[in-house]
Steps between C-alpha positions, in 0.01 A plus 500: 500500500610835406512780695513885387609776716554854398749739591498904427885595408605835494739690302441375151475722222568314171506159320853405624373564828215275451723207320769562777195383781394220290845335443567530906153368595491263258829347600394406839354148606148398447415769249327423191392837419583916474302760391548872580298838483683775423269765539365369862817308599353196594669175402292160523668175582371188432706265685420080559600523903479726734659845410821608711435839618863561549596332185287737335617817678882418396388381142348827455798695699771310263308692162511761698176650612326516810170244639269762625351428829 
């Protein structure tokens, strides 16, 4: 079963930006799918285990933007 969690990630202001948070999510454990808003910042993650809340946070960090809370 599949589970889908979405985050709101600040600081993105163009394509790379938006490729940049895919490639980091999407390299983590358990995820089968990206997809991010540019305009609203939200990024949905479809995942096949529990999401790592942490994992996420750093994923995000490493591309360089910020989880907002």
């Amino acid at each position: 079963m599949s589970t889908t969690t979405v985050i709101t990630v600040d600081g993105m202001t163009c394509g790379h930006c938006v490729n940049a948070v895919q490639t980091e999510v999407g390299k983590l454990d358990g995820v089968t799918d990206v997809s991010v808003d540019l305009s609203s910042g939200q990024v949905t993650i479809v995942t096949d285990t529990a999401p790592d809340a942490g994992a996420l946070r750093e994923a995000v960090e490493e591309a360089g933007y910020e989880v907002r809370i």
